[in-house]
C-alpha positions as CSV (number, residue, x, y, z in Angstrom):
1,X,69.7,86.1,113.4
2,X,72.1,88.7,112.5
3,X,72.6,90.5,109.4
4,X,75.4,89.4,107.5
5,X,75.7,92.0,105.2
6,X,76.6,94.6,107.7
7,X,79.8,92.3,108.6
8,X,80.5,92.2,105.0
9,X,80.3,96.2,104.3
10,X,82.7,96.6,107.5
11,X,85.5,94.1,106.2
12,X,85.1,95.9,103.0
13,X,85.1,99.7,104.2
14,X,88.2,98.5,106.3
15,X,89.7,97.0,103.4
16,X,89.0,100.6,101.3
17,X,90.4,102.6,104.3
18,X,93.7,100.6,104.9
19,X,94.3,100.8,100.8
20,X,93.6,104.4,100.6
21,X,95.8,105.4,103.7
22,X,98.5,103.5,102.9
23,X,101.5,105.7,102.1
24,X,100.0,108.8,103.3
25,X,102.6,109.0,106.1
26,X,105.2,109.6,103.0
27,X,103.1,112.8,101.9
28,X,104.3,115.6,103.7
29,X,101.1,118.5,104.0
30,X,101.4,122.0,104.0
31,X,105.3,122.2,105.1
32,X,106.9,124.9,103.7
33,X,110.3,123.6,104.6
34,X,110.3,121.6,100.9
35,X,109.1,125.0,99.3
36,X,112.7,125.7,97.8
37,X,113.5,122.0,96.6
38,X,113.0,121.2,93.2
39,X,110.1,119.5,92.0
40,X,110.5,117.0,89.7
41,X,107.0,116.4,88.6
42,X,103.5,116.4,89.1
43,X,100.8,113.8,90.3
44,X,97.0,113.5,90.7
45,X,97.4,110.3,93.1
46,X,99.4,108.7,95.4
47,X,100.3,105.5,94.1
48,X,101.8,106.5,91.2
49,X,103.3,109.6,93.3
50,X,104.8,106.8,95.6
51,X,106.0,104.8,92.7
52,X,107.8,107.2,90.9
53,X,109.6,108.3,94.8
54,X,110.7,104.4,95.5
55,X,112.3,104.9,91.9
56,X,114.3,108.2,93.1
57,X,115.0,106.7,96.5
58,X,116.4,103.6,95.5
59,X,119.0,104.9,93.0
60,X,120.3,107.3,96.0
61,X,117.9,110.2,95.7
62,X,116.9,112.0,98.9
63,X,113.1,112.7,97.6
64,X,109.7,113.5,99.2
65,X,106.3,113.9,98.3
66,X,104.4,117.1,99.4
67,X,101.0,118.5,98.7
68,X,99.4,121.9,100.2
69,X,96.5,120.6,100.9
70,X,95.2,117.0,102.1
71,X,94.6,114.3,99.9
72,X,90.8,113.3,99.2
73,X,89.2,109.8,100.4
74,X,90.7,108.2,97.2
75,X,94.1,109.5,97.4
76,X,93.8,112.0,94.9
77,X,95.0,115.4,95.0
78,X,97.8,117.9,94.0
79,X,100.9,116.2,94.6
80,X,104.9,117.3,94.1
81,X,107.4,114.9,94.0
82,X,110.4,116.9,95.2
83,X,114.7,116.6,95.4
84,X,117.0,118.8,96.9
85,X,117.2,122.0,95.4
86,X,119.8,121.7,92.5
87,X,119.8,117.7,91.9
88,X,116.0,118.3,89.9
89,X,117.6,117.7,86.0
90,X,119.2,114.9,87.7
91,X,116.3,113.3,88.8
92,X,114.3,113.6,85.7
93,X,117.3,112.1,83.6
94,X,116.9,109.2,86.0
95,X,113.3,109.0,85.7
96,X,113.6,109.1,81.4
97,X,111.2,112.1,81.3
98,X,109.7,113.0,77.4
99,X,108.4,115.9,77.1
């Protein structure tokens, strides 16, 4: 008879996986191409990083999310959400920053 459980922990680590990786192929790693756009804030995870970019996007922003360094299993890491240089007051008005 075989062992259930281990068909159960590979649906779940899938699961994990396909949560995790999704929207990593918005994060652009290491490019300094985005180095002179301005960043409009600051994230420790993607999803929130994401959310804040669909936000930006769909009131006509051009906007990307970059980090230097890769993300870690959970989707955690340092993570700029960035618009064209100049257009960074802008974006934060649109966003409703307080500081």
């Amino acid at each position: 008879m075989a062992n259930p459980f281990g068909r159960i922990g590979d649906v779940f680590r899938v699961a994990v996986d396909k949560e995790h990786s999704d929207g990593l192929g918005e994060l652009v790693v290491g490019d300094a191409a985005y180095d002179d756009w301005d960043i409009v804030a600051d994230y420790g995870e993607l999803e929130t990083a994401r959310a804040f970019r669909q936000a930006l996007t769909d009131n006509g922003f051009e906007a990307v999310l970059t980090a230097d360094w890769p993300l870690d299993q959970f989707g955690r890491g340092d993570i700029a959400l960035r618009v064209p240089a100049g257009r960074g007051i802008e974006a934060e008005e649109m966003l409703d920053f307080d500081d």
